[in-house]
N, CA, C, O and CB atoms as a CASP TS submission, in Angstrom:
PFRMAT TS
TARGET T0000
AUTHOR 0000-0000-0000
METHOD Language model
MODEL 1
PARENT N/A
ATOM      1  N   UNK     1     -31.083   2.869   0.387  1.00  0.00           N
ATOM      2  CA  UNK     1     -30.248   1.694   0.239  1.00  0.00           C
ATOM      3  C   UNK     1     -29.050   2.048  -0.642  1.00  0.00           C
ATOM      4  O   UNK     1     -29.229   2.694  -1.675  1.00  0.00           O
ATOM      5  CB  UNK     1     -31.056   0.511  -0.359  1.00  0.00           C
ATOM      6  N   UNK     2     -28.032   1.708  -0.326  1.00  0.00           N
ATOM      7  CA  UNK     2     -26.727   2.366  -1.317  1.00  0.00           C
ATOM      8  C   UNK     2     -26.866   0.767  -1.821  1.00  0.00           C
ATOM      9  O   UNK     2     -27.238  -0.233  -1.206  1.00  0.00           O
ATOM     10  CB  UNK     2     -24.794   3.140  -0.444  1.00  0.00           C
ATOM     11  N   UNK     3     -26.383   0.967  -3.281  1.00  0.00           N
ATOM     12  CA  UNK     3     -26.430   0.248  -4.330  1.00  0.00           C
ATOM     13  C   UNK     3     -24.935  -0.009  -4.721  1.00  0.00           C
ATOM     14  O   UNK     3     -24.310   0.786  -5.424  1.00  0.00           O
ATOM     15  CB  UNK     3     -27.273   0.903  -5.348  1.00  0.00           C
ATOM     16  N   UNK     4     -24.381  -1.204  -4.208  1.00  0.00           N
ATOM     17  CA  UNK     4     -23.086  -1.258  -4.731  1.00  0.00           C
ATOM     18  C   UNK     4     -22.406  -1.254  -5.615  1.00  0.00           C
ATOM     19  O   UNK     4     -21.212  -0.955  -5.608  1.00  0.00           O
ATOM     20  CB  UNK     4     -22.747  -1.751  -4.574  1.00  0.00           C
ATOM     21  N   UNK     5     -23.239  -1.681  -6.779  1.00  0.00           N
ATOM     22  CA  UNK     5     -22.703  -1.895  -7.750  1.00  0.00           C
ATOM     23  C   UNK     5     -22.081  -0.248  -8.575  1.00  0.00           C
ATOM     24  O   UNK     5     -21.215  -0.005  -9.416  1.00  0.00           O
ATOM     25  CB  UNK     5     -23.769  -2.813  -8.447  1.00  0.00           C
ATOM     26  N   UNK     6     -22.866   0.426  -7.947  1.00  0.00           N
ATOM     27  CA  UNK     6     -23.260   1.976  -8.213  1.00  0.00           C
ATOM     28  C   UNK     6     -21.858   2.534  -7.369  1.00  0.00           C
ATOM     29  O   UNK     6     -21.203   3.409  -7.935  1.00  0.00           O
ATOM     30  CB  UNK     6     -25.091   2.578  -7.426  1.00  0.00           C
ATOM     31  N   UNK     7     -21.514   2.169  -6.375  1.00  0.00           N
ATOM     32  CA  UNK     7     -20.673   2.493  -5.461  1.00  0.00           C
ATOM     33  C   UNK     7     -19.159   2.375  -6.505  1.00  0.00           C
ATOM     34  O   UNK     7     -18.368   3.225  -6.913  1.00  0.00           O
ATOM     35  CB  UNK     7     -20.879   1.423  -4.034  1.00  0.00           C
ATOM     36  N   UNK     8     -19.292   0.348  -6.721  1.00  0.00           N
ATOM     37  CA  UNK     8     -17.828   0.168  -7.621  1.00  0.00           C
ATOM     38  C   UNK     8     -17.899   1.235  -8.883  1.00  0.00           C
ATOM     39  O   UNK     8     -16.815   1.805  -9.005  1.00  0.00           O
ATOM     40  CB  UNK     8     -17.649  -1.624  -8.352  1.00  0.00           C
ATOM     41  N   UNK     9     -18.717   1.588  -9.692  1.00  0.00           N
ATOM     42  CA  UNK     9     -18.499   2.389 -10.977  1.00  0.00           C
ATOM     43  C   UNK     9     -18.325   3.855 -10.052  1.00  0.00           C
ATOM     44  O   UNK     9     -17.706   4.557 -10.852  1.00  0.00           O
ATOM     45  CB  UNK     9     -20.000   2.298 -12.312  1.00  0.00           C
ATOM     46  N   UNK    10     -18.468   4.432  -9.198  1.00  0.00           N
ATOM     47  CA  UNK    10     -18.173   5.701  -8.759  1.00  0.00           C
ATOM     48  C   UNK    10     -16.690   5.618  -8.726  1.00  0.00           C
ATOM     49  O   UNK    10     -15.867   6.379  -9.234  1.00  0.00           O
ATOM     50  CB  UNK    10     -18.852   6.093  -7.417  1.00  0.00           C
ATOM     51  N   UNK    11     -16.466   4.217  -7.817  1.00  0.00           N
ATOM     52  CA  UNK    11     -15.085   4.443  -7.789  1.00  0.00           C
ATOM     53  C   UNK    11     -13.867   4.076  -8.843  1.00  0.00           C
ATOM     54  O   UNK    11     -12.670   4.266  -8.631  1.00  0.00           O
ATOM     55  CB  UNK    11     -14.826   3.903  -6.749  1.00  0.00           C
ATOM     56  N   UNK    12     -14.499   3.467 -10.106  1.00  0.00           N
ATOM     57  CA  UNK    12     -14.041   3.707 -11.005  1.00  0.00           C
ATOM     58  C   UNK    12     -13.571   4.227 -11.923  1.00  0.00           C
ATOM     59  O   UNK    12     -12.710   3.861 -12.724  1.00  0.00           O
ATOM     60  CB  UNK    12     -14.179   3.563 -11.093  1.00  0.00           C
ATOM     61  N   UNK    13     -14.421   5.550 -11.772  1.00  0.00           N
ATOM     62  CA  UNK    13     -14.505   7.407 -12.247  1.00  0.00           C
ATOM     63  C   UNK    13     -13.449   7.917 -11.390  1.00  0.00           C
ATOM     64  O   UNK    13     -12.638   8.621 -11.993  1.00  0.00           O
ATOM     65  CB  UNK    13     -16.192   8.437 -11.812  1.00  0.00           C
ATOM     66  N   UNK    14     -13.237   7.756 -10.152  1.00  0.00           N
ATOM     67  CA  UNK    14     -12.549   8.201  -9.617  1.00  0.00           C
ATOM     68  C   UNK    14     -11.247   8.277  -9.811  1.00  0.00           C
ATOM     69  O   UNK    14     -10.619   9.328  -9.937  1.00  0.00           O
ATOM     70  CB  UNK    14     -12.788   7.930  -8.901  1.00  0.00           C
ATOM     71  N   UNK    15     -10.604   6.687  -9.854  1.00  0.00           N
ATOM     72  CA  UNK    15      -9.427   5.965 -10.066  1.00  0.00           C
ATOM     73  C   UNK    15      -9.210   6.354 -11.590  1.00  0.00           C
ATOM     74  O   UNK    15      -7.994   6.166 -11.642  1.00  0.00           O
ATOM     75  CB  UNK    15      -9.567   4.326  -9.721  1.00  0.00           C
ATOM     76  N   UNK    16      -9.586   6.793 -12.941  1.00  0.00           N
ATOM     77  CA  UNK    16      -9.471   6.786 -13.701  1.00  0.00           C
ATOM     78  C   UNK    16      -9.277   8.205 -14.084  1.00  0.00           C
ATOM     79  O   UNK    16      -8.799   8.424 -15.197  1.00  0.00           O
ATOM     80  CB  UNK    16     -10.140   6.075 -14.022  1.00  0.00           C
ATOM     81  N   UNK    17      -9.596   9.239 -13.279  1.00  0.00           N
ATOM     82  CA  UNK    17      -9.125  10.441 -13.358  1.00  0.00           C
ATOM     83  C   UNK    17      -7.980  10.411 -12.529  1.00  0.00           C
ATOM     84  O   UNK    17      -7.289  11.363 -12.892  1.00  0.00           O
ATOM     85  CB  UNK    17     -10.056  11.421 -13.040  1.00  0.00           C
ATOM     86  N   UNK    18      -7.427   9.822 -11.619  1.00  0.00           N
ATOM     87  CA  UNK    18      -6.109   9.837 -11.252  1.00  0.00           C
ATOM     88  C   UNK    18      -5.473   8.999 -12.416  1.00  0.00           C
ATOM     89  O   UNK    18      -4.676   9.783 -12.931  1.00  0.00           O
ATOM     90  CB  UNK    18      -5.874   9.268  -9.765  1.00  0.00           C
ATOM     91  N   UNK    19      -5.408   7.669 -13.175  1.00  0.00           N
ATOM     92  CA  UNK    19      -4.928   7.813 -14.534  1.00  0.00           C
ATOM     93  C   UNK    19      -4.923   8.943 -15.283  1.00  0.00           C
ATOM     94  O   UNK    19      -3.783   9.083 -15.726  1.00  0.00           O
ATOM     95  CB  UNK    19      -5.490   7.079 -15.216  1.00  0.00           C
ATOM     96  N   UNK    20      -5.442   9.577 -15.543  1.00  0.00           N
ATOM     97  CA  UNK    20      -5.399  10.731 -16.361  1.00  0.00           C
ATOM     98  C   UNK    20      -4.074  11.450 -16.448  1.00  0.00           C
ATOM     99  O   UNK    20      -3.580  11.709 -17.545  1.00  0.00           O
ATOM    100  CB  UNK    20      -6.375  11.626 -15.905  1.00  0.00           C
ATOM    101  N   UNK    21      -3.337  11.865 -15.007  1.00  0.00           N
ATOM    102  CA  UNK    21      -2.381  12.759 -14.525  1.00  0.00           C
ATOM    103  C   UNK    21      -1.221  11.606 -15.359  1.00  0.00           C
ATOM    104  O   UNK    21      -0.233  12.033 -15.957  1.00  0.00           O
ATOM    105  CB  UNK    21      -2.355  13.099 -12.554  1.00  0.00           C
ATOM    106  N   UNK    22      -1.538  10.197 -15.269  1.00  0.00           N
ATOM    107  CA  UNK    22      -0.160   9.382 -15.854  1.00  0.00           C
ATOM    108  C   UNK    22       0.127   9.334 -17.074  1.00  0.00           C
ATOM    109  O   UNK    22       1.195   9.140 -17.654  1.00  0.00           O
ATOM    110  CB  UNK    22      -0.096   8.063 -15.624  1.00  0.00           C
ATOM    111  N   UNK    23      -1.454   9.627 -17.620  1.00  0.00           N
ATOM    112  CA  UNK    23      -1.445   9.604 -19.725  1.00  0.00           C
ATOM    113  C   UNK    23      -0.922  10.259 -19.715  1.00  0.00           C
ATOM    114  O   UNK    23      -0.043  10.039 -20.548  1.00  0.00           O
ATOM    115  CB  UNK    23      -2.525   9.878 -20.937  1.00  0.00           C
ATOM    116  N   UNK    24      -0.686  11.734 -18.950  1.00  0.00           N
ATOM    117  CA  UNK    24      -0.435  13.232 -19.490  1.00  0.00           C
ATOM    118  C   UNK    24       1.061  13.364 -19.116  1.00  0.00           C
ATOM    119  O   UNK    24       1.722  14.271 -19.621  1.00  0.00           O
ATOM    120  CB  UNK    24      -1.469  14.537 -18.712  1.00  0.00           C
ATOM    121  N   UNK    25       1.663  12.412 -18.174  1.00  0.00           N
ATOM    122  CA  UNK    25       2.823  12.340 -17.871  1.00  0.00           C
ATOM    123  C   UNK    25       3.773  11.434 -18.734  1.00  0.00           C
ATOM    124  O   UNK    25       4.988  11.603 -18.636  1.00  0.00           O
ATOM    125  CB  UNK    25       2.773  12.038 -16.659  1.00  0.00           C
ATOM    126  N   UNK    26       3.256  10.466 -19.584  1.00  0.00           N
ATOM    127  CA  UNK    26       3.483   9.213 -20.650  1.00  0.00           C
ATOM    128  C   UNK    26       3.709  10.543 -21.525  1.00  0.00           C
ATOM    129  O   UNK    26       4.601  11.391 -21.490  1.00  0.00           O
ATOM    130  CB  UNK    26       2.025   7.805 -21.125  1.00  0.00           C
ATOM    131  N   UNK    27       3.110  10.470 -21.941  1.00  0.00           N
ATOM    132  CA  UNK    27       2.615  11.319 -23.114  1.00  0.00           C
ATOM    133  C   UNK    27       3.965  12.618 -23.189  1.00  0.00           C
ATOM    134  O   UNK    27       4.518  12.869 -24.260  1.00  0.00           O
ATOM    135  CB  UNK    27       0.753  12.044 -22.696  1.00  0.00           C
ATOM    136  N   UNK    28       4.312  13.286 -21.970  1.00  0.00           N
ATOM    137  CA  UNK    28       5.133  14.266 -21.639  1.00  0.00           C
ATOM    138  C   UNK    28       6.438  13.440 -22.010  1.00  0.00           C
ATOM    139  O   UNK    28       7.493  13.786 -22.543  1.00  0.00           O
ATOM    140  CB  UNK    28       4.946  14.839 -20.110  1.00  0.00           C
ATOM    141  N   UNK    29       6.015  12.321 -21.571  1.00  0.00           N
ATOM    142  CA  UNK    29       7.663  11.875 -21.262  1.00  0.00           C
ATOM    143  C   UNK    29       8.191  11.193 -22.788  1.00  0.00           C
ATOM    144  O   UNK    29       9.365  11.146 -23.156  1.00  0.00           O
ATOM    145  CB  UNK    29       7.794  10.429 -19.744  1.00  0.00           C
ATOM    146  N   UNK    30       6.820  10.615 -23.663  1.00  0.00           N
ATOM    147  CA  UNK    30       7.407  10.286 -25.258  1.00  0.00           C
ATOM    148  C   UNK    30       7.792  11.463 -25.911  1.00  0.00           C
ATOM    149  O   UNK    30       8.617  11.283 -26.807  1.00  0.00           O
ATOM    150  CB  UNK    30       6.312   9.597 -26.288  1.00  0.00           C
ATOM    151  N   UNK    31       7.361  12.839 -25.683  1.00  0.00           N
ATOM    152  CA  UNK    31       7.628  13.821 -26.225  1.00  0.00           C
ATOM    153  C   UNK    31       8.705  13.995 -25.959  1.00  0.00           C
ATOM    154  O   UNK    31       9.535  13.701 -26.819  1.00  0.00           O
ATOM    155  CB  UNK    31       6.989  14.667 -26.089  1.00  0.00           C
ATOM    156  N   UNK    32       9.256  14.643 -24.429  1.00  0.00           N
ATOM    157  CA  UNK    32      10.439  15.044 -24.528  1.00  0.00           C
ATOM    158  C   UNK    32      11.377  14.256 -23.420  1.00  0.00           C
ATOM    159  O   UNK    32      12.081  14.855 -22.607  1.00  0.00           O
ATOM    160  CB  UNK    32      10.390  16.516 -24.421  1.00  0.00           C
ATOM    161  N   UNK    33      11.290  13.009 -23.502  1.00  0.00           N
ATOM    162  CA  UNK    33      12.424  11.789 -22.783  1.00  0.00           C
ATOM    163  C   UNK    33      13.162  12.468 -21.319  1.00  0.00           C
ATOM    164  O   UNK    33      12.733  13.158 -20.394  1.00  0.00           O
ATOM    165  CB  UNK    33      13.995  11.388 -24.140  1.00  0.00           C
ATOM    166  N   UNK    34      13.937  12.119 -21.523  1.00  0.00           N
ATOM    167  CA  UNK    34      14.458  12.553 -19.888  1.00  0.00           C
ATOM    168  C   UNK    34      14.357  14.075 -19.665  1.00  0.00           C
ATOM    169  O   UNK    34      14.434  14.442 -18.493  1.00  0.00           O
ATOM    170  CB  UNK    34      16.203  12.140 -19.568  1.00  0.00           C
ATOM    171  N   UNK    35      14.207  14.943 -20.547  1.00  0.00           N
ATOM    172  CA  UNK    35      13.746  16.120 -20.046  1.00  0.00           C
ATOM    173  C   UNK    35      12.399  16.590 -19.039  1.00  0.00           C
ATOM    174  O   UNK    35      12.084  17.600 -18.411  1.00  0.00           O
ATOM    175  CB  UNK    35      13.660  16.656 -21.103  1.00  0.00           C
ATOM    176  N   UNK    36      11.859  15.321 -19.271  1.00  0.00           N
ATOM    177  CA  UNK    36      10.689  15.150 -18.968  1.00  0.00           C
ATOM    178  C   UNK    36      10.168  14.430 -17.614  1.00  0.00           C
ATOM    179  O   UNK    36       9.031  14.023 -17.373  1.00  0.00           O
ATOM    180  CB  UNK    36      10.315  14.611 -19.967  1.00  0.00           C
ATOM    181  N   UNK    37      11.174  14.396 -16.907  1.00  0.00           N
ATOM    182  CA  UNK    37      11.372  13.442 -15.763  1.00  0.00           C
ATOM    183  C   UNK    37      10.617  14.157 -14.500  1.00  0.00           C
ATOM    184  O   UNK    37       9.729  13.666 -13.804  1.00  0.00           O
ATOM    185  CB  UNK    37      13.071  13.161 -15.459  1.00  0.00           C
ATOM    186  N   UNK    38      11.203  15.427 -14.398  1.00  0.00           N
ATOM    187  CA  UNK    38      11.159  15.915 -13.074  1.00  0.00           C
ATOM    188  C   UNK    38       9.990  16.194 -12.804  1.00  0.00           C
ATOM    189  O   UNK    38       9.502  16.211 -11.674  1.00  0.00           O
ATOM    190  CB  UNK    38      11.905  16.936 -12.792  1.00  0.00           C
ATOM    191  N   UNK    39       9.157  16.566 -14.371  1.00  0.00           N
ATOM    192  CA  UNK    39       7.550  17.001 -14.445  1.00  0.00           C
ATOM    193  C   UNK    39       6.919  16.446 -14.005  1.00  0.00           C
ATOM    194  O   UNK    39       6.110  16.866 -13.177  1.00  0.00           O
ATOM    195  CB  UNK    39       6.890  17.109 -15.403  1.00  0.00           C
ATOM    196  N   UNK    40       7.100  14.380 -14.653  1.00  0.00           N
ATOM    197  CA  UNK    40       6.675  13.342 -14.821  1.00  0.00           C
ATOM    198  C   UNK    40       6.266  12.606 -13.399  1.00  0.00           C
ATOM    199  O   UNK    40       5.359  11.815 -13.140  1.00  0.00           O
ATOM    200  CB  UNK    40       7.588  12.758 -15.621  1.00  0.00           C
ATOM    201  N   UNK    41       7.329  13.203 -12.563  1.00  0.00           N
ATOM    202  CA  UNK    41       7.625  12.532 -11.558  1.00  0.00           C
ATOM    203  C   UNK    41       6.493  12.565 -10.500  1.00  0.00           C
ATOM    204  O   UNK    41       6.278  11.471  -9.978  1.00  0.00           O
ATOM    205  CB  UNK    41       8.837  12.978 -11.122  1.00  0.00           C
ATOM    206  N   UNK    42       5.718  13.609 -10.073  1.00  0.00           N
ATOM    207  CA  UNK    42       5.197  13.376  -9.232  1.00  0.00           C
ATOM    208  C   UNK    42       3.462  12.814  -9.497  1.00  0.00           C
ATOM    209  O   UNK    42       2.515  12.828  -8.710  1.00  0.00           O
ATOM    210  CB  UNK    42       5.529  14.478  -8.547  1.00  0.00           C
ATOM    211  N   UNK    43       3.544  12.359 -10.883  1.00  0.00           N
ATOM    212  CA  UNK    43       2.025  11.906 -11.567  1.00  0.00           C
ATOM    213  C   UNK    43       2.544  10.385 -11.188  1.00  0.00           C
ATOM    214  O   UNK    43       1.636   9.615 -10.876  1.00  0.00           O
ATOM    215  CB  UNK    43       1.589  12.344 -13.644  1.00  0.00           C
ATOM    216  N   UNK    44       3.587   9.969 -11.178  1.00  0.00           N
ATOM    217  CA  UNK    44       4.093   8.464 -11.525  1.00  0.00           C
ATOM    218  C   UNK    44       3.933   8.518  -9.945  1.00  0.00           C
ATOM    219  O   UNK    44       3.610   7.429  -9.470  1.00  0.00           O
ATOM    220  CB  UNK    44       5.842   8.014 -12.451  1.00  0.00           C
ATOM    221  N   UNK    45       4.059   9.354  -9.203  1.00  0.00           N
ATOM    222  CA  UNK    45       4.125   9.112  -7.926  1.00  0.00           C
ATOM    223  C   UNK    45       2.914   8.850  -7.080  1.00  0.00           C
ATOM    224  O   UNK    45       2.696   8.109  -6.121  1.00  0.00           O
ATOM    225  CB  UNK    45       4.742  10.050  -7.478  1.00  0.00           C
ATOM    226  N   UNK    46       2.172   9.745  -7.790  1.00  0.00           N
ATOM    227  CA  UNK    46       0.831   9.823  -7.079  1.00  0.00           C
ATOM    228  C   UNK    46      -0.176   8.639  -7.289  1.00  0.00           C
ATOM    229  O   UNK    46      -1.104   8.239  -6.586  1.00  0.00           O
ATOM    230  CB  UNK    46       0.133  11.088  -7.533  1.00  0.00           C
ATOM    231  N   UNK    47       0.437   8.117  -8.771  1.00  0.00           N
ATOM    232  CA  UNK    47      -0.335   7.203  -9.610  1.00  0.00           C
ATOM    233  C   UNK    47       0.008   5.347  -8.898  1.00  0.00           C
ATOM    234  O   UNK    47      -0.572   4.272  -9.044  1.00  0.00           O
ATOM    235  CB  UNK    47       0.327   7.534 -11.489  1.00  0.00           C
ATOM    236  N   UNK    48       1.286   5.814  -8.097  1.00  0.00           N
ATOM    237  CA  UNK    48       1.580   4.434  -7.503  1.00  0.00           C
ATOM    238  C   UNK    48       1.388   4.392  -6.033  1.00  0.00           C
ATOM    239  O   UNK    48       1.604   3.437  -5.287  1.00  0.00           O
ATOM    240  CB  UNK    48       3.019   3.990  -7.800  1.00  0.00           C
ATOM    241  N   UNK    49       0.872   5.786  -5.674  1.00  0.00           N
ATOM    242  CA  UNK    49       0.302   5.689  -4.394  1.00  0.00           C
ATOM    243  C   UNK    49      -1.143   4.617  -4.432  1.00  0.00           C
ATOM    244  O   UNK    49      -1.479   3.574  -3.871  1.00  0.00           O
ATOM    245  CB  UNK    49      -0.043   7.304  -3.920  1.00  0.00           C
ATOM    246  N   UNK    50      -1.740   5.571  -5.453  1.00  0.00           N
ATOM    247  CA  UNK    50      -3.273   5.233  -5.739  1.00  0.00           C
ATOM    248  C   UNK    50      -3.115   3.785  -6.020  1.00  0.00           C
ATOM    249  O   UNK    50      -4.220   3.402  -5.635  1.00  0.00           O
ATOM    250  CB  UNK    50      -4.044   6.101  -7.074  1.00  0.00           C
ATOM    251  N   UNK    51      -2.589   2.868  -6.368  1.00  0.00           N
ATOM    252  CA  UNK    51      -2.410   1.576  -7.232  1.00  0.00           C
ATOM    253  C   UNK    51      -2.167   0.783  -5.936  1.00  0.00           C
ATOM    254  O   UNK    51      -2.799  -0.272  -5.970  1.00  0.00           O
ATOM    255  CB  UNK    51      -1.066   1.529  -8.524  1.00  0.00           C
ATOM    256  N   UNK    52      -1.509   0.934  -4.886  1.00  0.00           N
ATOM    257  CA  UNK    52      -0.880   0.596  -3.338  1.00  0.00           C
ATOM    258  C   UNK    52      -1.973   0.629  -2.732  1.00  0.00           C
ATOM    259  O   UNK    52      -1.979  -0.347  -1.981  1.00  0.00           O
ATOM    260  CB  UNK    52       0.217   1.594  -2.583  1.00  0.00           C
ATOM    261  N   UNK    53      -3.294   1.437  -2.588  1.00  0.00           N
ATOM    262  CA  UNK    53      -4.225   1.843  -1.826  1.00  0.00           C
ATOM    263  C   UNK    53      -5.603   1.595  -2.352  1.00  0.00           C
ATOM    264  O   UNK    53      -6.334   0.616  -2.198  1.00  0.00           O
ATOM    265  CB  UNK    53      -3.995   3.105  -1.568  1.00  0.00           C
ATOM    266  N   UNK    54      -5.788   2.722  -3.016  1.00  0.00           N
ATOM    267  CA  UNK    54      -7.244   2.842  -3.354  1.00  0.00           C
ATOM    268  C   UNK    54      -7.629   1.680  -4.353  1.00  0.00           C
ATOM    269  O   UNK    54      -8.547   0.881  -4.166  1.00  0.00           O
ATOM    270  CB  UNK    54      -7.563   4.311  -4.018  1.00  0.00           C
ATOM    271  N   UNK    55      -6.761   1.714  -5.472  1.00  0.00           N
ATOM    272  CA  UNK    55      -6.530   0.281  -6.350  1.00  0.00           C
ATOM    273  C   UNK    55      -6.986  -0.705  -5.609  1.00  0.00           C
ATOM    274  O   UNK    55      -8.187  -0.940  -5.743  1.00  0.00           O
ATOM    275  CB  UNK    55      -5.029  -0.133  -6.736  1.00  0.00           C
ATOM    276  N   UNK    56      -6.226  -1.534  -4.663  1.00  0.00           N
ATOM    277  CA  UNK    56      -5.849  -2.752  -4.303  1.00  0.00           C
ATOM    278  C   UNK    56      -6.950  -2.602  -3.431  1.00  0.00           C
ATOM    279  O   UNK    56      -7.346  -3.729  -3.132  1.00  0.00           O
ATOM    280  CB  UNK    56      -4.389  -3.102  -3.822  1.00  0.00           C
ATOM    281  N   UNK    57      -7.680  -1.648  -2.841  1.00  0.00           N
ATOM    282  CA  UNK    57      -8.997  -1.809  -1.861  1.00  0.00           C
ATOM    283  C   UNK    57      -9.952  -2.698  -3.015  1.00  0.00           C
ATOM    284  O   UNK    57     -10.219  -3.898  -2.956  1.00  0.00           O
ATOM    285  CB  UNK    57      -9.843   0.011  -1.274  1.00  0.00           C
ATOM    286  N   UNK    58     -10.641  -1.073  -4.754  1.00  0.00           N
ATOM    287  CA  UNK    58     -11.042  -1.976  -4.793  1.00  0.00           C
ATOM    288  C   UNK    58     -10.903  -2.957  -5.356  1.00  0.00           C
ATOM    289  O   UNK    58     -11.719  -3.732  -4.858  1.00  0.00           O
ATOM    290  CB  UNK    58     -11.618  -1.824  -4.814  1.00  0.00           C
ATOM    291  N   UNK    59     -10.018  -3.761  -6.602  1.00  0.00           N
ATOM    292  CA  UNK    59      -9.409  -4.805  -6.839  1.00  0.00           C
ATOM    293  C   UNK    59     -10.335  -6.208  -5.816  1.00  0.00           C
ATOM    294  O   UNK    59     -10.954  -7.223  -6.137  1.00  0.00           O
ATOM    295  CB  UNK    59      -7.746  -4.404  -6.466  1.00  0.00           C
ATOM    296  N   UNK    60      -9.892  -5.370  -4.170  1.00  0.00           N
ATOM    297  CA  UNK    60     -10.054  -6.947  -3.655  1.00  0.00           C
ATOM    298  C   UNK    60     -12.282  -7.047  -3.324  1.00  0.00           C
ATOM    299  O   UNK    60     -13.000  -8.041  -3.220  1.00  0.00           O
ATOM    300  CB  UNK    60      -8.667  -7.151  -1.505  1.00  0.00           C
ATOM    301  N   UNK    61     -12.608  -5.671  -3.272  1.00  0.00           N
ATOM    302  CA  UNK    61     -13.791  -5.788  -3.198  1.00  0.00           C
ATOM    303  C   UNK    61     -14.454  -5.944  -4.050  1.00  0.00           C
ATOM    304  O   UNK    61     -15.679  -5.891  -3.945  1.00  0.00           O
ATOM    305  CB  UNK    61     -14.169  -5.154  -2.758  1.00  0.00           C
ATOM    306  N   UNK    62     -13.642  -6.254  -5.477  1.00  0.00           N
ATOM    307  CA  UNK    62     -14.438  -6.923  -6.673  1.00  0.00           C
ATOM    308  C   UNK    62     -14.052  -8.290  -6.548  1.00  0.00           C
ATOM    309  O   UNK    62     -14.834  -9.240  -6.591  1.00  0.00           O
ATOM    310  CB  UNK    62     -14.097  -6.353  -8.205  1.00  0.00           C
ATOM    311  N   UNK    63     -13.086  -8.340  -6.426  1.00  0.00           N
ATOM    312  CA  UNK    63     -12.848  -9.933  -6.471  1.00  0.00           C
ATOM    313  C   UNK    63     -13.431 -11.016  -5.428  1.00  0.00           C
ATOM    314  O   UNK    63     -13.783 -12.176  -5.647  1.00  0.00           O
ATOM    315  CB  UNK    63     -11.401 -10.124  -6.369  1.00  0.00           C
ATOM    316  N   UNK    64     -13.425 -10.252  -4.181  1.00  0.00           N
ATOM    317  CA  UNK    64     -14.365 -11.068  -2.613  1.00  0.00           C
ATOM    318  C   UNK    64     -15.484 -10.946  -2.971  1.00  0.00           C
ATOM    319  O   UNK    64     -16.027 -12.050  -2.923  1.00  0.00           O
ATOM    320  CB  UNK    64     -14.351 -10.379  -0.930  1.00  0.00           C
ATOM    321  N   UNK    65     -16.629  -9.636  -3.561  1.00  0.00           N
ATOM    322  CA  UNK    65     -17.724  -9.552  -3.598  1.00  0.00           C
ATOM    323  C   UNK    65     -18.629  -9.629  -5.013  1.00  0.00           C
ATOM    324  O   UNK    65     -19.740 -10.145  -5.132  1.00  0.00           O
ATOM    325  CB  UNK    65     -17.786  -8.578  -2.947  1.00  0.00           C
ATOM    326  N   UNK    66     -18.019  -9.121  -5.803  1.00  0.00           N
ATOM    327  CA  UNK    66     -18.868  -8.990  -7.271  1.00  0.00           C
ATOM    328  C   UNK    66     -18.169 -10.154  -7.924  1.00  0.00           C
ATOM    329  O   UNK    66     -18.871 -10.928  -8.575  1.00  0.00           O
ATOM    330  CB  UNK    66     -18.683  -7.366  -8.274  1.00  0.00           C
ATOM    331  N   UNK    67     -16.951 -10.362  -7.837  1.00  0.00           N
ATOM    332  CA  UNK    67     -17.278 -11.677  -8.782  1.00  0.00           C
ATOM    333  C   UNK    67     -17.795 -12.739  -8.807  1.00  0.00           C
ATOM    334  O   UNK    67     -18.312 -13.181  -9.833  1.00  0.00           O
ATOM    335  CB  UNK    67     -16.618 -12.130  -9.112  1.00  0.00           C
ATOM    336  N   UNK    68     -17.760 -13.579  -7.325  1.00  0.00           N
ATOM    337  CA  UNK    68     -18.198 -14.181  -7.098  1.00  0.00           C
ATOM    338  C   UNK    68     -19.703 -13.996  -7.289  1.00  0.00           C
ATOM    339  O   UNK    68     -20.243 -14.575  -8.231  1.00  0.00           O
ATOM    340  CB  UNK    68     -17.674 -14.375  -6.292  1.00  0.00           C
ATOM    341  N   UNK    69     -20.181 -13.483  -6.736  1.00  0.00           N
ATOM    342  CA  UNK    69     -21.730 -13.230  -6.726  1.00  0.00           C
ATOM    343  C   UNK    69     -22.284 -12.813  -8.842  1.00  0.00           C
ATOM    344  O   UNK    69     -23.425 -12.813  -9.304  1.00  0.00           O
ATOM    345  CB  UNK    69     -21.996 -11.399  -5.281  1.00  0.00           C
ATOM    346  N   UNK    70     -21.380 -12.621  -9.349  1.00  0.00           N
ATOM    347  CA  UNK    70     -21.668 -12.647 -11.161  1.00  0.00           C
ATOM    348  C   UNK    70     -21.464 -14.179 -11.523  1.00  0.00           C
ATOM    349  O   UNK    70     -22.032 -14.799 -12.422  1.00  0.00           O
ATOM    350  CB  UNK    70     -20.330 -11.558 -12.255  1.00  0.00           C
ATOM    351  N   UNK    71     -20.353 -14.731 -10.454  1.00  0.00           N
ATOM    352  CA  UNK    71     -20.036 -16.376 -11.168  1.00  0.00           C
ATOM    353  C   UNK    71     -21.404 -17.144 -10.691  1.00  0.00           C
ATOM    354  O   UNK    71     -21.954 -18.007 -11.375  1.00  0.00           O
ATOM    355  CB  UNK    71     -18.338 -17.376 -10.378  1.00  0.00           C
ATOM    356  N   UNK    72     -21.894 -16.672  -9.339  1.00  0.00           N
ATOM    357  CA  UNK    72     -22.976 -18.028  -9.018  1.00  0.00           C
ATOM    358  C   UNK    72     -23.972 -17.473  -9.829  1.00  0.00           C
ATOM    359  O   UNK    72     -24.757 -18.411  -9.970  1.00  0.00           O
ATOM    360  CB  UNK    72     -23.589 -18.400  -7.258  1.00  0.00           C
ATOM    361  N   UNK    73     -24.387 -16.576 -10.408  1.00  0.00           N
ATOM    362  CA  UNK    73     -25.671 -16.449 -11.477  1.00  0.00           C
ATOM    363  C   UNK    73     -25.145 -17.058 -12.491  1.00  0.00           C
ATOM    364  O   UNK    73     -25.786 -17.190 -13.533  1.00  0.00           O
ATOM    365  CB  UNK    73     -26.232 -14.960 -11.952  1.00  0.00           C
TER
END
């Protein structure tokens, strides 16, 4: 039986190591400001792919399925 709840925290690990690439790109970019752009650029990129997609999948499969089902308990 796959266990969903088990499913959303996998994909939480997931999504949160693609954050990772954006701390490290933040982080690049308070250090050294617009020098820091071109580095920066393709973490900010990848990071707003993921936010468009994988995000907003699950976003809506917490919000259609687990919340509701946490509000009626």
């Amino acid at each position: 039986m796959n266990d969903p709840i088990k499913h959303l925290l996998n994909e939480h690990v997931a999504i949160m190591a693609q954050v990772a690439g954006l701390r490290a790109a933040v982080a690049d970019l308070r250090a050294y400001g617009d020098e820091a752009l071109d580095r920066a650029r393709p973490a900010l990129q990848a990071v707003g792919r993921m936010m468009a997609t994988r995000l907003l999948r699950h976003a809506r499969k917490e919000d259609e399925a687990l919340f509701p089902a946490v509000e009626a308990v």
